[in-house]
N, C-alpha and C positions, 0 to 999 in steps of 0.2 A: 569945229564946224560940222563935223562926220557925225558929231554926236547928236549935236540936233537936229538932221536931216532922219538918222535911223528914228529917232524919239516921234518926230511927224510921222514917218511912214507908219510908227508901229499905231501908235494914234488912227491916223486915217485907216488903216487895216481892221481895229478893233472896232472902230464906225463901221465901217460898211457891213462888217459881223455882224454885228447890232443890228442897222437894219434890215440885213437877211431876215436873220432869227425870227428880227419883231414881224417882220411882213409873212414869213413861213407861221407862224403863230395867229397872226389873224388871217389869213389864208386856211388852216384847219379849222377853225373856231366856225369861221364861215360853210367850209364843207359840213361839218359836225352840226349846225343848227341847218342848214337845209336838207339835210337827211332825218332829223329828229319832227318837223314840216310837214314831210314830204310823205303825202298820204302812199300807203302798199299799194303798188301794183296788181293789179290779177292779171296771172297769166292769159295772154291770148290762148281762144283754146283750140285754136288748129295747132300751137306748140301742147297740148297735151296730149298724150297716150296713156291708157289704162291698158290692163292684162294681168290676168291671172296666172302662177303657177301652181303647177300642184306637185309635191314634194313624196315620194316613197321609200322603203326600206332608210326608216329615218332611224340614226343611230346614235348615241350619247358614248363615248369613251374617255377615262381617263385611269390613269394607271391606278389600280390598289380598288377600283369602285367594283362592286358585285352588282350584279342585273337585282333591280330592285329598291337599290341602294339610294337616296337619295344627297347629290353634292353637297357638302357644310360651306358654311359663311369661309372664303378664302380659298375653296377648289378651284382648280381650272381642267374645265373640259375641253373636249374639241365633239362637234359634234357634223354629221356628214349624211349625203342621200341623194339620189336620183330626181332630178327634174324634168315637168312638162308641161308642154306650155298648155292652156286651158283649149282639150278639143285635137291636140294634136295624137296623134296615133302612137309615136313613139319618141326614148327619152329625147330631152330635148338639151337636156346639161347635166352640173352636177355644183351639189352646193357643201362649202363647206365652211364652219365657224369656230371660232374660240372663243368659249363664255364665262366669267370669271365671276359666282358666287360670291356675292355681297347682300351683308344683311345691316341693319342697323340694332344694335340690342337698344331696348328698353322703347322701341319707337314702336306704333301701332296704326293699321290702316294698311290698305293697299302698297305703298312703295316702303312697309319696313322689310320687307324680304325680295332680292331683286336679282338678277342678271344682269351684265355689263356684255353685250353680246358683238364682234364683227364678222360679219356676213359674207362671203365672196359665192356669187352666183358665177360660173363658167358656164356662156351658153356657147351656141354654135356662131352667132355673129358679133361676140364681144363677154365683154366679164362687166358688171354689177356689182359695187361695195356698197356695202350700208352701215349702221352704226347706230346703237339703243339699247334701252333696258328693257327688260321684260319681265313681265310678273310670272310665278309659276305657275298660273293659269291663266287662260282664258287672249285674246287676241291685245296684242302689243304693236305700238306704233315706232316706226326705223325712220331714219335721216338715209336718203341716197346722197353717199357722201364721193362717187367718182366712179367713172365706167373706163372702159376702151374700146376697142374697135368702132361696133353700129352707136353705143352707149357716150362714147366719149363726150363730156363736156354735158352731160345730163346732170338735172337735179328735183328733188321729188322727196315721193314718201313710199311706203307700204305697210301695208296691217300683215303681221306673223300669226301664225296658230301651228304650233310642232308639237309631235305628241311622238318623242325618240321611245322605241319600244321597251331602252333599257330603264326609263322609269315607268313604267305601267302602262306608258299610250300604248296606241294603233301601228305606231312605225310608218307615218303619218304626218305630210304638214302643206299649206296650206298662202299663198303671198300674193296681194292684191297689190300692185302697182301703180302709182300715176304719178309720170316722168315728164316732165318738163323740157323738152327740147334745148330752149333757150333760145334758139334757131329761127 
């Protein structure tokens, strides 16, 4: 008798499994296609903020490289510099990144030679991460990927232009911001 009462419970247990599963499964299916639907949002734009920083004594280091020298496919730098905010009189933070040289052989165009770059802005009311490739020239687009303090819970974008003095730039750079509140 013990045997058939456990054999029903195990039964009834592996049912209502079942239709967990099945009801969690069309339950996602259903999130999944009103998200696929569901036209972008544009931000409200009293949640937008723009601002510029401007970047100095901008500097490329990594052990063994000579001023001049440029990073090979597989280097990892770190690169560093004074920040201010656009208009303000004095520094305003300080940025610093690790970017790890990747290239692709035998590919051609704009993204066969590239940077893998993370960001951290330290300013006076919060810290700024971001996250992107960059070409060895010219202005590259980042993912604002996490802040704290004032920043916390932000998300966005920003255009880079750095010219570290140890590859021939100005010592020099350059971050146009627009942060999304959320808020």
């Amino acid at each position: 008798m013990d045997g058939q009462g456990a054999s029903r419970r195990a039964i009834l247990r592996s049912g209502i499994l079942a239709i967990g599963a099945l009801a969690g499964a069309v339950g996602l299916v259903g999130v999944g296609e009103r998200m696929r639907n569901a036209p972008l949002a544009a931000p409200d734009p009293k949640s937008l903020a723009t601002f510029v920083l401007h970047g100095s004594d901008w500097h490329l280091n990594a052990p063994g490289l000579r001023r001049g020298e440029l990073p090979k496919r597989g280097d990892v730098v770190s690169v560093s510099g004074s920040l201010t905010f656009d208009g303000a009189p004095a520094e305003s933070g300080t940025f610093i990144a690790s970017v790890q040289h990747l290239d692709t052989p035998g590919s051609h165009g704009p993204y066969s030679a590239a940077q893998l770059e993370t960001h951290t802005f330290r300013l006076s009311d919060g810290t700024l991460v971001g996250v992107g490739t960059s070409s060895p020239t010219g202005e590259s687009v980042f993912a604002i990927v996490g802040g704290t303090g004032r920043y916390l819970g932000v998300t966005g974008s920003y255009l880079a232009v750095q010219s570290p003095l140890e590859t021939g730039g100005d010592g020099t750079a350059q971050f146009k911001f627009t942060i999304h509140s959320g808020r």
